[in-house]
C-alpha positions as CSV (number, residue, x, y, z in Angstrom):
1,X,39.5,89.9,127.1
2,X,41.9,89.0,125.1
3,X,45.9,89.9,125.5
4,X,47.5,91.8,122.5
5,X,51.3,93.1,122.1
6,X,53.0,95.4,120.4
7,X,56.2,94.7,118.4
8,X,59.3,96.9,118.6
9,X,58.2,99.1,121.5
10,X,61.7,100.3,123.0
11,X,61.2,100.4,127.0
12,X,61.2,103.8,127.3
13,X,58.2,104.8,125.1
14,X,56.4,102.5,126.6
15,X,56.6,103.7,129.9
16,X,56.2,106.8,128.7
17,X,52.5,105.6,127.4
18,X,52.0,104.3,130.6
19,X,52.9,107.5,132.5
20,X,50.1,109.4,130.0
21,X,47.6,106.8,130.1
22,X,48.2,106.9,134.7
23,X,48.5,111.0,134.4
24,X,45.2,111.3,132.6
25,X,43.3,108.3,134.6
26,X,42.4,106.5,131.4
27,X,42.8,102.6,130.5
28,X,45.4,102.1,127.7
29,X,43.4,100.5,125.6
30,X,41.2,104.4,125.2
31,X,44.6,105.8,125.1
32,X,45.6,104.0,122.0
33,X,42.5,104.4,120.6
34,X,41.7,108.1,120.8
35,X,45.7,108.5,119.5
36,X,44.9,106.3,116.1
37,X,41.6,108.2,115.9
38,X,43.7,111.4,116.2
39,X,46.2,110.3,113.5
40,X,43.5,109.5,111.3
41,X,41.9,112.5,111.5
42,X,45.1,114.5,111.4
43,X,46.6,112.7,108.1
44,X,43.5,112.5,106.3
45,X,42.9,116.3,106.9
46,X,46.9,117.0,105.8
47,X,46.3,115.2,102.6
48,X,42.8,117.1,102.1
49,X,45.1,120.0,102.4
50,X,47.5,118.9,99.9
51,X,44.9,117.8,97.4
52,X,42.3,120.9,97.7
53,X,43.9,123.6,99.5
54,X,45.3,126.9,97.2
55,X,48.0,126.5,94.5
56,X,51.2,128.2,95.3
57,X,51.7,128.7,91.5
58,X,49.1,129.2,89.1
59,X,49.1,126.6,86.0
60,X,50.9,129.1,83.7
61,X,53.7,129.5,85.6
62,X,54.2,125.8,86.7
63,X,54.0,125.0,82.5
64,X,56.6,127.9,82.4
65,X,58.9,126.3,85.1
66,X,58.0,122.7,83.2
67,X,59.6,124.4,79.7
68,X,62.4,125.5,81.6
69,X,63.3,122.2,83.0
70,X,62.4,120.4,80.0
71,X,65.1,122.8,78.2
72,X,67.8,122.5,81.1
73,X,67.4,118.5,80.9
74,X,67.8,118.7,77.2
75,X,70.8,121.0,77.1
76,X,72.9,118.6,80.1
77,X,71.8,115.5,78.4
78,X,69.2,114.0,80.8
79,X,66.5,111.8,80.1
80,X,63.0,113.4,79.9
């Protein structure tokens, strides 16, 4: 087994993931594991939720709102 650190840990979190990893009777190393697996999943799923999930405008009103902006930026003198 092979030692590994961790760069820019402040004290207190780190005690703080000891106190989880003793609480819950698990080794760290499963500790740190199930919470990058649980990242993953949770930021993959956010951006499948970005990507896929229902429009909050439909395409004729976002061109609408693009017109508008277009016109605003023209009229104050900002690039396009």
């Amino acid at each position: 087994m092979s030692l590994k650190t961790i760069k820019n840990v402040r004290e207190e979190k780190w005690a703080e993931l000891k106190s989880i990893a003793a609480k819950h009777r698990i080794p760290m190393g499963k500790l740190l594991e199930s919470m990058v697996d649980t990242y993953s999943k949770n930021n993959e799923d956010g951006w499948k939720r970005i990507l896929h999930g229902r429009k909050d405008l439909t395409d004729a009103e976002a061109e609408g709102i693009r017109e508008v902006v277009a016109e605003l930026r023209k009229e104050k003198w900002f690039r396009e």
